[in-house]
C-alpha positions, 0 to 999 in steps of 0.5 A: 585549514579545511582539508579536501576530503571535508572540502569534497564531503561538503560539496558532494554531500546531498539528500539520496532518495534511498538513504529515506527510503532505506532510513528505517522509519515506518512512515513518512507524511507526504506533501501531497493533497489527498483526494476528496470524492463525492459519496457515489464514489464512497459508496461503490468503493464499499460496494465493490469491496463487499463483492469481492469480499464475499466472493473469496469468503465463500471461496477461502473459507478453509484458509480462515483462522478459527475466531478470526476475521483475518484472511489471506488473499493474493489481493487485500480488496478490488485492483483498480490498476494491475495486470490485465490477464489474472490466469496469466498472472496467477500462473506467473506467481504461484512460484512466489506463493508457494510457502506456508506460515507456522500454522500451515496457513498460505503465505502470499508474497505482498502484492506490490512487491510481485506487481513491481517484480512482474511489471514489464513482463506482462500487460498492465491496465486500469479497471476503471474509466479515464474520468474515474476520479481515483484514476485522475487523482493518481494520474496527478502525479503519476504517469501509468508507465511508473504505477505498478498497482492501485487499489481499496483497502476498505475496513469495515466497522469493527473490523480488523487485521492483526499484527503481521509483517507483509512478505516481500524478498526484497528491501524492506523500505518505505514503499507503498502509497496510502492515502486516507479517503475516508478516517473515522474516529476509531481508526487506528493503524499501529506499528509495534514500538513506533505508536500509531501512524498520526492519520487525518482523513485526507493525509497520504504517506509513505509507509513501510509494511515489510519491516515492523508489525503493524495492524489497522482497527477500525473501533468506528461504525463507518467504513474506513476508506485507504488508496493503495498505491504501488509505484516507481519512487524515483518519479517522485523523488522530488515529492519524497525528499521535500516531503522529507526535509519539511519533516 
């Protein structure tokens, strides 16, 4: 005879979009077409991102890691979707960056993390026009109420971030939006002791930047290309969960 508390389990029983988020694995692939943009759009994603590259290199220089090409920045490329005033922003997380690593190097809070955190608290907005083709790809499956920061991460030929865990004081889940524009051959994103995230050019996943090490490399001579986006999951909770059970 089943009794009622297997009864009620069976039931009740049903697929929670925490217990994947909080599940522990560093990535999940999502059923989600990525976006294809014309090379216009390739060209100035690298040409913005050396702008503001060169801009924090000349102003960073002395947070560099003699040999290395890692640097630390309250932003990891250009924002395209984030806050609209930076004075007040900077002014609103120099509370949350004020810690230092072992080598006495600037540890900054994840960007996603204190956009999510400081997201109603201030005003928010795209840098881009309505007809930007990143925007209208975002806007495919999100409202801008629910995206907190939408962002490049370009990867130049040769370029590398060594291992590091991304600083967040809060859950350490799946969270972040990454789409793969542009994946050359060579292009590597690691996870200590999970291998290397299986990426096609064209794939979006869910990853997990707060947990695991990781890394990205790119062994190739052409820019790699990433979408970041930090948003509400619980709008697409549908997408995550199909994308889950599909796994």
């Amino acid at each position: 005879m089943i009794t009622k508390l297997l009864n009620d389990a069976s039931r009740e029983n049903s697929l929670q979009l925490n217990s994947i988020l909080s599940s522990g694995i560093p990535w999940l692939k999502l059923d989600l077409e990525g976006p294809k943009f014309r090379s216009e759009i390739l060209n100035d994603a690298i040409k913005v991102n050396r702008d503001w590259q060169k801009i924090y290199d000349d102003q960073r220089e002395s947070w560099r890691h003699p040999g290395d090409k890692i640097y630390y920045y309250p932003w990891n490329g250009p924002l395209l979707f984030g806050p609209k005033n930076r004075d007040e922003w900077l002014a609103t997380i120099s509370s949350d960056n004020n810690k230092t690593d072992e080598n006495g190097s600037p540890m900054f809070v994840d960007e996603d993390y204190l956009c999510k955190k400081h997201r109603h608290a201030m005003d928010f907005t795209w840098y881009v026009d309505n007809d930007h083709p990143v925007r209208k790809w975002a806007n495919s499956f999100l409202d801008d109420d629910a995206i907190n920061i939408v962002s490049y991460y370009v990867l130049g030929p040769q370029a590398y971030y060594q291992p590091h865990y991304d600083v967040s004081p809060g859950n350490k889940w799946l969270s972040k939006i990454y789409a793969a524009v542009t994946w050359p051959d060579g292009s590597e994103f690691g996870f200590l002791d999970w291998g290397n995230m299986p990426v096609q050019e064209g794939d979006v996943f869910l990853i997990n930047h707060y947990q695991d090490p990781h890394w990205v490399v790119n062994h190739s001579a052409q820019y790699r290309i990433v979408i970041n986006i930090g948003c509400d999951l619980t709008k697409i909770q549908d997408l995550i969960k199909r994308s889950f059970l599909r796994r």
